[in-house]
C-alpha positions in Angstrom: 22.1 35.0 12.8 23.0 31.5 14.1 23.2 28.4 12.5 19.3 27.5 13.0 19.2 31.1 11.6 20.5 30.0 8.4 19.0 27.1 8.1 15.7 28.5 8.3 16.4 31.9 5.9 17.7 29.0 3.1 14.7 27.0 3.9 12.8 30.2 2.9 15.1 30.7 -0.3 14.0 27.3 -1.4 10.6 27.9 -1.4 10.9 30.8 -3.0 12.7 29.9 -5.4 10.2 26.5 -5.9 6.8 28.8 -6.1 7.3 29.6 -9.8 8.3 26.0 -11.5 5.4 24.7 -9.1 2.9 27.2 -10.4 4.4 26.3 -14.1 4.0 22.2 -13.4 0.2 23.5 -12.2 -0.3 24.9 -15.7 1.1 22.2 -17.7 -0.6 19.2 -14.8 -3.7 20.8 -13.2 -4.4 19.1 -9.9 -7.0 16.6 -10.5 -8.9 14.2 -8.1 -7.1 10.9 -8.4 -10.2 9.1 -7.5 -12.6 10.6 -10.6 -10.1 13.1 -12.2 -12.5 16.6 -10.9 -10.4 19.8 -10.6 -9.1 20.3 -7.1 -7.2 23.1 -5.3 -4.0 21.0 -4.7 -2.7 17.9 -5.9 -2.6 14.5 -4.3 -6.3 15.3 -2.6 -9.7 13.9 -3.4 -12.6 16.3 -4.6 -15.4 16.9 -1.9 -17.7 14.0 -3.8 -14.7 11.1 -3.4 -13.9 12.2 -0.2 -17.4 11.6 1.5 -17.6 8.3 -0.5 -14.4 7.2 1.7 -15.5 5.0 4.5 -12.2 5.5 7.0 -11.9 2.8 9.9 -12.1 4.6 13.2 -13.2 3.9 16.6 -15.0 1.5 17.9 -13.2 -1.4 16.5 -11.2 -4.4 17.7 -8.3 -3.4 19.7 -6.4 -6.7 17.9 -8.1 -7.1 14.4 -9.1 -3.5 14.0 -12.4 -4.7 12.6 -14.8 -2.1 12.6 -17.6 -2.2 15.0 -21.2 -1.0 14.2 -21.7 0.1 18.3 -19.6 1.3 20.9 -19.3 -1.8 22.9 -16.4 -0.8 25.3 -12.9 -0.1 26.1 -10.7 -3.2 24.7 -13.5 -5.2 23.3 -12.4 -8.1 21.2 -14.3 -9.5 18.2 -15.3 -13.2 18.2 -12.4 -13.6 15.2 -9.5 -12.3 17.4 -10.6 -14.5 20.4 -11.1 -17.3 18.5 -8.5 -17.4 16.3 -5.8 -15.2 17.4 -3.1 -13.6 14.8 0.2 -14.0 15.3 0.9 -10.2 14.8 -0.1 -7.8 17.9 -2.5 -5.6 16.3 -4.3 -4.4 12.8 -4.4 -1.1 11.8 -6.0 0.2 8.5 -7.1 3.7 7.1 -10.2 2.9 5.3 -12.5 0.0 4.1 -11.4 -1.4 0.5 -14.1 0.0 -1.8 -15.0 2.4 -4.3 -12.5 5.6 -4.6 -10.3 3.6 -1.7 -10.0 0.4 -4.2 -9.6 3.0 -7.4 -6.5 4.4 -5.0 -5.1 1.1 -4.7 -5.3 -0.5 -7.6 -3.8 2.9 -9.0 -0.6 2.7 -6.9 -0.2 -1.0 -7.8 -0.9 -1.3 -10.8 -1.0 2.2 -12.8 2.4 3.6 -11.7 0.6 5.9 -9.6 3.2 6.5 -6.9 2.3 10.2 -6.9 -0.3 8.9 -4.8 1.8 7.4 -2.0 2.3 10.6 0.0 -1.5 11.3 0.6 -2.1 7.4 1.2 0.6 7.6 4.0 -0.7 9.9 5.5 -3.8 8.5 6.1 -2.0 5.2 7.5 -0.3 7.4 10.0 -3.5 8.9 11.5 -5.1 5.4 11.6 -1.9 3.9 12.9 -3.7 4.5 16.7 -0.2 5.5 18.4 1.7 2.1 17.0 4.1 4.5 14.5 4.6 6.8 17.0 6.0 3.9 19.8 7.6 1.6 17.4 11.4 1.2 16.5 11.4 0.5 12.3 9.0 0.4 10.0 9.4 -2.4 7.3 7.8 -2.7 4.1 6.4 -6.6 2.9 8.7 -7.1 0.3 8.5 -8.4 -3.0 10.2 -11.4 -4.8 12.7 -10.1 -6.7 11.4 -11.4 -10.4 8.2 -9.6 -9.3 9.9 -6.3 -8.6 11.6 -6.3 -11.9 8.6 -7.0 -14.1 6.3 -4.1 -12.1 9.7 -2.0 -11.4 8.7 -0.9 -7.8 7.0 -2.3 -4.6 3.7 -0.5 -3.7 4.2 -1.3 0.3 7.9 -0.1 0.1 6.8 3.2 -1.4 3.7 3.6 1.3 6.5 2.1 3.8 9.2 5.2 2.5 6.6 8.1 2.6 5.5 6.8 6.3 9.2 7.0 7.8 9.5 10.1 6.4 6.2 12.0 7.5 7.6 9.8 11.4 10.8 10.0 11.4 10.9 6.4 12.3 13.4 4.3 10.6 12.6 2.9 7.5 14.6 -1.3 7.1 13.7 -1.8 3.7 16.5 -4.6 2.8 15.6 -6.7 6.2 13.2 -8.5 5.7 13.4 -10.7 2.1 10.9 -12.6 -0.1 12.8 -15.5 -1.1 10.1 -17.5 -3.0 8.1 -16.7 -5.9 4.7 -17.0 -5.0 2.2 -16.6 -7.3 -0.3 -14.4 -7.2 -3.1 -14.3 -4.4 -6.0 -12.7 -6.0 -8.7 -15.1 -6.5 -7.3 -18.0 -4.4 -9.4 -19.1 -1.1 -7.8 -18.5 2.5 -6.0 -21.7 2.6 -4.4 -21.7 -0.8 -3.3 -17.9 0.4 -1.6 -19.4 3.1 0.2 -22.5 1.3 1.3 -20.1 -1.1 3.2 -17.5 1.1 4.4 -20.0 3.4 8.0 -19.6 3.8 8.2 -17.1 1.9 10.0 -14.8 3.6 13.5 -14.8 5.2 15.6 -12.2 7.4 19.4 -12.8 6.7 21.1 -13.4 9.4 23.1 -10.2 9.1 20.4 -8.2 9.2 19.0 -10.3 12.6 20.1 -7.0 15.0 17.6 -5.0 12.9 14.7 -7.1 14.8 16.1 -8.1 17.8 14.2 -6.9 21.0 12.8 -4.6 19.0 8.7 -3.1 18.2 8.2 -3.4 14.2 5.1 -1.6 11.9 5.0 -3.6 8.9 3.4 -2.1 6.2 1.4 -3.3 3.2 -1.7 -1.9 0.8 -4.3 -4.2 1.5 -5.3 -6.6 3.8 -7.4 -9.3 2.6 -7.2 -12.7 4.5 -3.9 -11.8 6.6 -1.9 -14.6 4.8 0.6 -12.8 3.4 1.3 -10.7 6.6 0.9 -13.8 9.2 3.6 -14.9 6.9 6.4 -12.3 7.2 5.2 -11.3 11.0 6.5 -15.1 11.6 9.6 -14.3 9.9 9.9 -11.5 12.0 8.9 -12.7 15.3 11.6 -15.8 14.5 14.3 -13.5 14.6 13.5 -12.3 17.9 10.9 -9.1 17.4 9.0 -7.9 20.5 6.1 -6.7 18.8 4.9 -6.4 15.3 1.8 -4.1 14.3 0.4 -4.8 11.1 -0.5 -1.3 8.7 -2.5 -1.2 6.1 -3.8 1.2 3.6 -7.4 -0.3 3.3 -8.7 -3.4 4.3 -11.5 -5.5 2.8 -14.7 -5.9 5.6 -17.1 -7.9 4.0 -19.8 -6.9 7.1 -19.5 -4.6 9.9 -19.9 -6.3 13.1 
């Protein structure tokens, strides 16, 4: 039969052997809507009613920013933000504006241990990722401070980050890039406090310099708000020598279309 052969008759075993405790788990944990908590046919997936309420971020948009536009206004157009103040990351890349059943999503993952959900959201980030997972060498997760990842136990953009190397196939450097000072947290503050307070923050020992070198980087997070917090660790990471960095969100908050 061959090695391949094998390989694919145990893969088949597996499964088969798998059907009966998954029917079981659907018995005992009915798959539900994790936006509004309907009945659905599978788990991890959004009933037909949350699914038309997400608003994904597709073309046209900002080839740098990734801000959504209202009208097709070219190949490569630029909005008046990236021109006028330019990021220091390459591009922005995010699966859906940060409302409604895409905010329920997040704050689920974050804050209600719903890591269940990371698979699905990857997904999504992969689609929206416009080519830049597909071309890129490692994909790194923003990190958290370490007194912040023991009170909430795990870090939402290093699960998003694990599930997206694994649906890619991409490398995943999730102990490269580090978040050496304790920041506080950025909800409510303005733009510029958001930037005081994750400047610095974030370090790349120097034994882990190779990682970067030379090389293209997706950094991952769940949101992007202001772009503070990943201005701050794409400096890091340009420092130690990266060629390119694109920036990949979950959702992303658009305050009007342009």
């Amino acid at each position: 039969m061959g090695i391949v052969g094998n390989e694919i008759m145990l893969s088949r075993l597996r499964a088969g052997l798998a059907k009966p405790w998954l029917a079981l788990a659907d018995l005992v944990y009915p798959p539900a809507c994790p936006g509004c908590g309907a009945s659905t046919g599978a788990h991890r997936s959004l009933c037909p009613t949350c699914w038309s309420g997400v608003r994904f971020i597709e073309r046209p948009y900002c080839e740098v920013l990734g801000s959504p536009f209202t009208h097709d206004l070219g190949t490569g157009i630029l909005s008046a933000e990236a021109i006028a103040d330019p990021p220091v990351f390459d591009r922005l890349r995010s699966a859906a504006i940060h409302d409604g059943v895409v905010r329920d999503l997040v704050l689920g993952l974050k804050y209600r241990d719903r890591t269940d959900l990371a698979p699905m959201m990857a997904g999504w980030m992969l689609r929206a990722s416009d080519g830049a997972v597909a071309a890129c060498d490692a994909i790194i997760p923003v990190p958290l401070h370490r007194a912040r990842l023991f009170s909430r136990k795990y870090n939402q953009a290093a699960e998003l980050a694990r599930h997206l190397a694994r649906l890619s196939g991409k490398p995943l450097l999730a102990a490269t890039l580090l978040r050496t000072k304790r920041t506080s947290q950025q909800v409510g503050l303005g733009a510029k406090a958001r930037q005081d307070n994750v400047r610095g923050a974030f370090t790349i020992p120097e034994s882990r310099a190779v990682d970067i070198l030379g090389r293209r980087i997706v950094l991952i997070d769940d949101v992007y708000t202001t772009g503070a917090t990943v201005a701050a660790a794409t400096r890091a990471l340009k420092k130690a020598g990266a060629s390119d960095v694109t920036v990949l969100t979950f959702a992303r908050a658009v305050d009007v279309l342009i």
